[in-house]
N, CA, C and O atoms as a GROMACS GRO file, in nm:
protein
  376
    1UNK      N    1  -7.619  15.514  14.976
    1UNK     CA    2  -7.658  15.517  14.836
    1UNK      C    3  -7.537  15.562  14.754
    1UNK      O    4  -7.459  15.650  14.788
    2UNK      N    5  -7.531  15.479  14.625
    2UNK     CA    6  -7.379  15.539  14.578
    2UNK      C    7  -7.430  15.627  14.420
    2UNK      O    8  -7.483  15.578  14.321
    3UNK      N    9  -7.406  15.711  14.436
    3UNK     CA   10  -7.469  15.796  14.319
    3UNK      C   11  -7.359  15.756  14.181
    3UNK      O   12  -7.238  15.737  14.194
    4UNK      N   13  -7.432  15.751  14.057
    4UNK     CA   14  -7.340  15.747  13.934
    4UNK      C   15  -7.201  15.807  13.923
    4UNK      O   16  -7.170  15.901  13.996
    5UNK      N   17  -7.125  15.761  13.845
    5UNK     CA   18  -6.969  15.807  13.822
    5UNK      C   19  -6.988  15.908  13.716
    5UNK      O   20  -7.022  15.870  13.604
    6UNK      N   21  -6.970  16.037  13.742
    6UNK     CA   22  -6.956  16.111  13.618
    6UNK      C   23  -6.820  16.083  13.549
    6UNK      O   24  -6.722  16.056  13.617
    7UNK      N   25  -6.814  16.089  13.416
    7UNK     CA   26  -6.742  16.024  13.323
    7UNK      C   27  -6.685  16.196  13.242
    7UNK      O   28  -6.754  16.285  13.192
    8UNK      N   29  -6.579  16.186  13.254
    8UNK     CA   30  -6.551  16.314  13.144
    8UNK      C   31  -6.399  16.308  13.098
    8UNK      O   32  -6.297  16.312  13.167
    9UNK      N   33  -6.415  16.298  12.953
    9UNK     CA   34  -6.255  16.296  12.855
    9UNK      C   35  -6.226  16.392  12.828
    9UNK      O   36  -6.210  16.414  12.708
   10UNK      N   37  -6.209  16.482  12.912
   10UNK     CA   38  -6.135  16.601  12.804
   10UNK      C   39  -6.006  16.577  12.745
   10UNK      O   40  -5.904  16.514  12.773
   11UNK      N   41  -6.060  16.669  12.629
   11UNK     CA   42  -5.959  16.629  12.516
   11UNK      C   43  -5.794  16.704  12.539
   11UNK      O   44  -5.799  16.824  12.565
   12UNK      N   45  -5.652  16.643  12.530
   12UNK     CA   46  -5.585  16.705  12.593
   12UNK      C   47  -5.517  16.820  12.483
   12UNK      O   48  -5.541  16.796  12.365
   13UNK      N   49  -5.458  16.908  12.504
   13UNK     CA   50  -5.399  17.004  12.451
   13UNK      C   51  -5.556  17.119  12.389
   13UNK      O   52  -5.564  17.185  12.286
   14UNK      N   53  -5.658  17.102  12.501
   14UNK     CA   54  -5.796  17.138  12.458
   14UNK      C   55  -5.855  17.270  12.534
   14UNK      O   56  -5.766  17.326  12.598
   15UNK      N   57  -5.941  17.314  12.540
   15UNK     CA   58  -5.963  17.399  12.630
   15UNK      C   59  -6.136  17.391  12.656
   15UNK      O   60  -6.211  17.442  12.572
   16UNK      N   61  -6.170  17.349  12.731
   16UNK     CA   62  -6.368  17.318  12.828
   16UNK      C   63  -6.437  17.464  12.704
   16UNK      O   64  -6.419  17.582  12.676
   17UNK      N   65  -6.547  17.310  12.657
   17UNK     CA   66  -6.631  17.416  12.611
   17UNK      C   67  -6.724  17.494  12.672
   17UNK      O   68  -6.704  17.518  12.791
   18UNK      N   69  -6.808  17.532  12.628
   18UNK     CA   70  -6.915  17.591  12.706
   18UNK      C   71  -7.020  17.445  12.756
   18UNK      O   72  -7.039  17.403  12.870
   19UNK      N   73  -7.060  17.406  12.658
   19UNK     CA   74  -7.108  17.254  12.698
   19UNK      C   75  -7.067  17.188  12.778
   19UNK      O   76  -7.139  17.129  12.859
   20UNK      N   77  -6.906  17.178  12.774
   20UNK     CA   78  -6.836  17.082  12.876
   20UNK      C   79  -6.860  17.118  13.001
   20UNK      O   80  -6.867  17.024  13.080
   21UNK      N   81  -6.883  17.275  13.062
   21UNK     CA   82  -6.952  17.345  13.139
   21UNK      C   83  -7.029  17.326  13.173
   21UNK      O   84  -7.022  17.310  13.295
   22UNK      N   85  -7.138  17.313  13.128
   22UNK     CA   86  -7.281  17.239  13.093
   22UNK      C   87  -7.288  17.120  13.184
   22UNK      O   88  -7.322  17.132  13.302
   23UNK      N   89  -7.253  16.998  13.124
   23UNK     CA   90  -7.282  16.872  13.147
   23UNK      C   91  -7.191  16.848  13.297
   23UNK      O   92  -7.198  16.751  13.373
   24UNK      N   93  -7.113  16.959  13.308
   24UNK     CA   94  -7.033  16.909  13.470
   24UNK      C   95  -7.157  16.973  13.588
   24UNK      O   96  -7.194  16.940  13.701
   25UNK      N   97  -7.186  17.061  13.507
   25UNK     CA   98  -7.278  17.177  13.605
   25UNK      C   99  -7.374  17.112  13.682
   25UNK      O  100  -7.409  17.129  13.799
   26UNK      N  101  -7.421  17.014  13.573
   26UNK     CA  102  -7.556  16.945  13.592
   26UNK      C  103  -7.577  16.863  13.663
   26UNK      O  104  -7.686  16.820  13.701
   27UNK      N  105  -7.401  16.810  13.710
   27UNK     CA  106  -7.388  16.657  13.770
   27UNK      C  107  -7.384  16.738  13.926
   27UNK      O  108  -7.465  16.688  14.004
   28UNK      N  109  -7.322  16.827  13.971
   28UNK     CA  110  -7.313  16.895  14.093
   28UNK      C  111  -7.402  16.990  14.135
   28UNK      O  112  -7.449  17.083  14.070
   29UNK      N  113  -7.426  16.952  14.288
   29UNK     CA  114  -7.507  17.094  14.313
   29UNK      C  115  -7.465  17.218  14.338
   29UNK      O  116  -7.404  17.241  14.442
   30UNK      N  117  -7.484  17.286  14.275
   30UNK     CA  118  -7.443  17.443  14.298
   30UNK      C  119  -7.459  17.468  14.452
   30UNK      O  120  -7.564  17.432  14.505
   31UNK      N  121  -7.358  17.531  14.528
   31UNK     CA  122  -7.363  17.590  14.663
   31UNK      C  123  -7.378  17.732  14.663
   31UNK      O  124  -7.275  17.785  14.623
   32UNK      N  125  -7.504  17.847  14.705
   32UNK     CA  126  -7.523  17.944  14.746
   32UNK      C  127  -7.379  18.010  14.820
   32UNK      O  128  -7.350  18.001  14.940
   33UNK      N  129  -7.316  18.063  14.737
   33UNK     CA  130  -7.234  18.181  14.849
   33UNK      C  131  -7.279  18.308  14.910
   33UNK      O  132  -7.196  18.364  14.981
   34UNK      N  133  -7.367  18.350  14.898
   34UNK     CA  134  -7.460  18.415  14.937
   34UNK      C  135  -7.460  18.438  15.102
   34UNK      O  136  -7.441  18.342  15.176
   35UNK      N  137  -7.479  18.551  15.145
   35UNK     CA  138  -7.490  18.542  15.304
   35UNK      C  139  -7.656  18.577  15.367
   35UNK      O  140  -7.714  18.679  15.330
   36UNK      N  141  -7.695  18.520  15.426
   36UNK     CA  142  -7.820  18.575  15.482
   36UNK      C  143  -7.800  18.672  15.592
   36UNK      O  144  -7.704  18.664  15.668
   37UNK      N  145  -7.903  18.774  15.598
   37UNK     CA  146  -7.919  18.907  15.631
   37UNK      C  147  -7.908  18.887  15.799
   37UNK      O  148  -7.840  18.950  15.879
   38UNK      N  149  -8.016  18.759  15.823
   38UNK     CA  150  -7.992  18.729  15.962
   38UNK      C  151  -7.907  18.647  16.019
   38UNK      O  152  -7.939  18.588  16.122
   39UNK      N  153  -7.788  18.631  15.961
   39UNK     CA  154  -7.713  18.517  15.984
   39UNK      C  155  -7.591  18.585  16.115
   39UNK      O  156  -7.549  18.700  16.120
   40UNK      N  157  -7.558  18.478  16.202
   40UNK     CA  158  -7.485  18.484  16.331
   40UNK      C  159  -7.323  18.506  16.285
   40UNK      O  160  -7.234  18.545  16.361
   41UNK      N  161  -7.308  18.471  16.141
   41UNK     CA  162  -7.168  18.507  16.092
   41UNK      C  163  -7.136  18.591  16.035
   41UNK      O  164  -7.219  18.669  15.988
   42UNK      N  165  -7.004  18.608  16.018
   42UNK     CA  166  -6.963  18.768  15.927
   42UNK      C  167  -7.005  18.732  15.768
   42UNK      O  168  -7.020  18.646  15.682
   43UNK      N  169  -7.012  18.864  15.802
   43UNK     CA  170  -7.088  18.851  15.574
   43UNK      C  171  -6.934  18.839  15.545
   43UNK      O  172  -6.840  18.859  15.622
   44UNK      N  173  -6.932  18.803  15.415
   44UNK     CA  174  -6.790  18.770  15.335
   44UNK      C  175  -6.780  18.930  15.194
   44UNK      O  176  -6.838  19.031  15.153
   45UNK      N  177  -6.706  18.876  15.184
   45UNK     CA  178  -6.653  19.031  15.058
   45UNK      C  179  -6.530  19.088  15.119
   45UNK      O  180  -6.489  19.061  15.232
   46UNK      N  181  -6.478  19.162  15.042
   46UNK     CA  182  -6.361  19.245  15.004
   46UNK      C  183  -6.434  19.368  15.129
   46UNK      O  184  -6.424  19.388  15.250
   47UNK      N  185  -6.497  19.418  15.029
   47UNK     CA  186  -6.543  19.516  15.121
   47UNK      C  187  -6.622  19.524  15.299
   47UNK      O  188  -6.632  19.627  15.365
   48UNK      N  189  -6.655  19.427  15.330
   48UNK     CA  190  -6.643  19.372  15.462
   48UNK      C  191  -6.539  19.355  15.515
   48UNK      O  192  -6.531  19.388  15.633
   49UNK      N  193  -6.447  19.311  15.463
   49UNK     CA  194  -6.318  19.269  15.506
   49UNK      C  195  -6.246  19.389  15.563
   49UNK      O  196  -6.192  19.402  15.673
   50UNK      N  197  -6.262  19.500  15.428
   50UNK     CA  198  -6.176  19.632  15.481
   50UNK      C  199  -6.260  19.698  15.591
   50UNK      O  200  -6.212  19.757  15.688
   51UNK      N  201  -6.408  19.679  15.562
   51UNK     CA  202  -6.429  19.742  15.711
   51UNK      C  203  -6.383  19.697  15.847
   51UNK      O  204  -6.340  19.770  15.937
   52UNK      N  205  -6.400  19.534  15.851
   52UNK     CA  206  -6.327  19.499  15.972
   52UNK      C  207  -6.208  19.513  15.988
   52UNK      O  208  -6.185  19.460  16.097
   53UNK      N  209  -6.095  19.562  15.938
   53UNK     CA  210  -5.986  19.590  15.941
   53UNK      C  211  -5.961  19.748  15.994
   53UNK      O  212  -5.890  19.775  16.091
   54UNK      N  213  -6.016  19.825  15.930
   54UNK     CA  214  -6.053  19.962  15.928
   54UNK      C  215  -6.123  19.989  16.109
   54UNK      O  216  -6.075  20.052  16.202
   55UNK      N  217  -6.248  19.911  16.099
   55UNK     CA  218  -6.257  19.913  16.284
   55UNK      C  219  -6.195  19.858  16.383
   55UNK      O  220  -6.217  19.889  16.500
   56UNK      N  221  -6.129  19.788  16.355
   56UNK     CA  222  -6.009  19.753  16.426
   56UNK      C  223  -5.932  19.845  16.444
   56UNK      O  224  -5.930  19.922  16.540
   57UNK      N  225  -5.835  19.841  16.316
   57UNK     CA  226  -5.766  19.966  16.406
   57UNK      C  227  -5.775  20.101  16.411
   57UNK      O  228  -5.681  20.178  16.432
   58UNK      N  229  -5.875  20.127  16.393
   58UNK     CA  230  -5.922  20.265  16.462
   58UNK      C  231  -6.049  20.225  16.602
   58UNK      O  232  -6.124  20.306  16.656
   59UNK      N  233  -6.036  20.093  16.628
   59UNK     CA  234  -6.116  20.124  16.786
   59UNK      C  235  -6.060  20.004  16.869
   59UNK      O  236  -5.988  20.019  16.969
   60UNK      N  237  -6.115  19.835  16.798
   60UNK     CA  238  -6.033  19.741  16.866
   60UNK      C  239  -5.925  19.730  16.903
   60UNK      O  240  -5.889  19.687  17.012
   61UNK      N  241  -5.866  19.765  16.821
   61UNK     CA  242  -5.697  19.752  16.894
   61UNK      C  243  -5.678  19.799  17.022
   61UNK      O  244  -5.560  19.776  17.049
   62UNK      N  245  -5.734  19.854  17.119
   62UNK     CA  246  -5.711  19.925  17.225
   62UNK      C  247  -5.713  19.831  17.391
   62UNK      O  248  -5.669  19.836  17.505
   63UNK      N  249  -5.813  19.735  17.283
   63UNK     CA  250  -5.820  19.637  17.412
   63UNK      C  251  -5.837  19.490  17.344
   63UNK      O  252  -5.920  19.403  17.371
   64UNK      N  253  -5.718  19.491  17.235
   64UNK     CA  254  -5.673  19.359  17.185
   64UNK      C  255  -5.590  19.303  17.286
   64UNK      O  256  -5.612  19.182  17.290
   65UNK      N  257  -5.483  19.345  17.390
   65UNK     CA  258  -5.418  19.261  17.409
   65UNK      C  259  -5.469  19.218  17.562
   65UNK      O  260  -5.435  19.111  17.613
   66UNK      N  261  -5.521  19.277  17.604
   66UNK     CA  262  -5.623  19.266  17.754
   66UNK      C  263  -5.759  19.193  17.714
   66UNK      O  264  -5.810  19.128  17.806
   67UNK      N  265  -5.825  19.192  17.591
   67UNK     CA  266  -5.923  19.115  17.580
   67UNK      C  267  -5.922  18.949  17.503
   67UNK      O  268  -6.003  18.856  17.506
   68UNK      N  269  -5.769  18.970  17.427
   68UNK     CA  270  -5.819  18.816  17.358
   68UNK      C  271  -5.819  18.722  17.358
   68UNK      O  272  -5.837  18.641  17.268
   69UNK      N  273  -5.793  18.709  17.483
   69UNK     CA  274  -5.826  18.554  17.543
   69UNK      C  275  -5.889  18.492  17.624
   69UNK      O  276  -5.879  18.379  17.672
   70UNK      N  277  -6.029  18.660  17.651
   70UNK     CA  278  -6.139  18.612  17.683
   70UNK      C  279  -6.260  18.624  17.625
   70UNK      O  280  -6.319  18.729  17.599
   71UNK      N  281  -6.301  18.494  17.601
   71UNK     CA  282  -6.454  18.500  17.506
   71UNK      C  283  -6.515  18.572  17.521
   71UNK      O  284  -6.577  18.597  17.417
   72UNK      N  285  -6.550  18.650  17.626
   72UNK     CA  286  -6.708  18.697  17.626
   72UNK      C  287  -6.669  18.832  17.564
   72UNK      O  288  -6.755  18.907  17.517
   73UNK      N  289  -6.490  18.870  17.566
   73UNK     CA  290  -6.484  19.038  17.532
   73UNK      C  291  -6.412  19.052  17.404
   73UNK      O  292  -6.405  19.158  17.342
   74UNK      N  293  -6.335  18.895  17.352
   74UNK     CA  294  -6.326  18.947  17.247
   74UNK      C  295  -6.367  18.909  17.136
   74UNK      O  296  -6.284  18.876  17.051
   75UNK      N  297  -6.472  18.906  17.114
   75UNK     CA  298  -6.578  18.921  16.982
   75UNK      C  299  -6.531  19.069  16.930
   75UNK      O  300  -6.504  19.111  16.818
   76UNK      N  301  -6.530  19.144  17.090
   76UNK     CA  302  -6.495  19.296  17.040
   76UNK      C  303  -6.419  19.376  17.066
   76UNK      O  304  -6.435  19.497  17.084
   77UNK      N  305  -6.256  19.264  17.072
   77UNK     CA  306  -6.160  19.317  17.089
   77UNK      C  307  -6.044  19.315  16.991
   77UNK      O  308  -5.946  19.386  16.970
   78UNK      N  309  -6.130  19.132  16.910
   78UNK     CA  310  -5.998  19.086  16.810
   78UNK      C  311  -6.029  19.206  16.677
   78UNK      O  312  -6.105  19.303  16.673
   79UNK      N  313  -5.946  19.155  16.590
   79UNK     CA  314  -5.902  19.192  16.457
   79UNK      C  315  -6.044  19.149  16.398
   79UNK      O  316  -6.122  19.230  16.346
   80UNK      N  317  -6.071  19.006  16.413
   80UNK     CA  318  -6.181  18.964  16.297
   80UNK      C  319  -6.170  18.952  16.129
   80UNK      O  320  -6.266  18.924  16.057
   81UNK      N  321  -6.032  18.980  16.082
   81UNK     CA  322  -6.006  18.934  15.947
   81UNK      C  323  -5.963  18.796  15.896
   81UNK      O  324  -5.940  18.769  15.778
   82UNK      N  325  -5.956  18.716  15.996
   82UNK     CA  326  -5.911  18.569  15.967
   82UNK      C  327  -5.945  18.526  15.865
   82UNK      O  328  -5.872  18.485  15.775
   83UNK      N  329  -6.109  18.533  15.866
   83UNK     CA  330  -6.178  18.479  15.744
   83UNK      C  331  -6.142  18.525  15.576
   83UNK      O  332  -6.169  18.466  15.471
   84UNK      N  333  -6.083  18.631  15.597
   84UNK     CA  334  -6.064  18.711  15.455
   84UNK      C  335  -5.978  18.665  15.435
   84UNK      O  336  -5.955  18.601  15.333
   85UNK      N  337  -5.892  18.686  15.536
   85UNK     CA  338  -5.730  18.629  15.498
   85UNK      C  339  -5.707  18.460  15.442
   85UNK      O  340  -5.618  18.416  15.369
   86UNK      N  341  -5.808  18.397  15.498
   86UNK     CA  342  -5.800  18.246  15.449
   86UNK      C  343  -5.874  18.216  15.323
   86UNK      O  344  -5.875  18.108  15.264
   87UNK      N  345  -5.934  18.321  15.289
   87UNK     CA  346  -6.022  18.278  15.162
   87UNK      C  347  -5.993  18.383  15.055
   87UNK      O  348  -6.059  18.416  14.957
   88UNK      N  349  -5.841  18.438  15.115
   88UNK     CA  350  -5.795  18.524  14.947
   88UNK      C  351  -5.850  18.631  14.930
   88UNK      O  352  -5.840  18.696  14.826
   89UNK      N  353  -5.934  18.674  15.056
   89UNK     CA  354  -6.005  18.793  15.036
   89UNK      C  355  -5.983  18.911  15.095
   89UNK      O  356  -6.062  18.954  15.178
   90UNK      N  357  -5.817  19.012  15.042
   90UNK     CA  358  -5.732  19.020  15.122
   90UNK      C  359  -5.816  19.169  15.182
   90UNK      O  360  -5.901  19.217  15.107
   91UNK      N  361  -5.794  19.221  15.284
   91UNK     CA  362  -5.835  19.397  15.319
   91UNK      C  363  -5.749  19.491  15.263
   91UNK      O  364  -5.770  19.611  15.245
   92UNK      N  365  -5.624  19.405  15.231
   92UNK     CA  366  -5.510  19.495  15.203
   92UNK      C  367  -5.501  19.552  15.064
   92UNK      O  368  -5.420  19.644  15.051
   93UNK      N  369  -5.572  19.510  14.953
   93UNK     CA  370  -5.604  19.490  14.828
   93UNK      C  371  -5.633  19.632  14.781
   93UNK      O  372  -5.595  19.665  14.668
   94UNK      N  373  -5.704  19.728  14.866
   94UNK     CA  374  -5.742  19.847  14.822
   94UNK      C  375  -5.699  19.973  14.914
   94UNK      O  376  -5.730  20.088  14.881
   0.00000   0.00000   0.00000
């Protein structure tokens, strides 16, 4: 199915109104960033981030270099900040 072409002129040397806001909003679906409570992945935030950083190295690190390159041990051996780090969401920030 090929859905309509949204069409939009912004005007140049201009700056998006609130409307222009509006009418883009309407054409896309909004995606939930949101984490669920029971979910199998790490919650996202700043402040998640520094905690996994923070338990790391005050406990993981001890058996980072003996555990990480085996699955079953290091869930709870790595670092676990990858995710922050790729999405700008630094630990180092505060």
């Amino acid at each position: 199915m090929e859905l309509p072409q949204f069409s939009f002129q912004p005007k140049s040397n201009s700056f998006l109104t609130e409307n222009d806001f509006e009418k883009i909003k309407a054409v896309f679906k909004t995606v939930s960033l949101s984490t669920p409570k029971n979910t199998p992945f790490q919650k996202g935030g700043t402040t998640t981030g520094i905690r996994y950083l923070k338990s790391f190295l005050e406990e993981r690190v001890a058996n980072y270099s003996r555990h990480i390159s085996k699955p079953e041990l290091g869930r709870h051996s790595c670092d676990r900040i990858s995710p922050y780090i790729a999405w700008e969401i630094s630990p180092f920030d505060k």
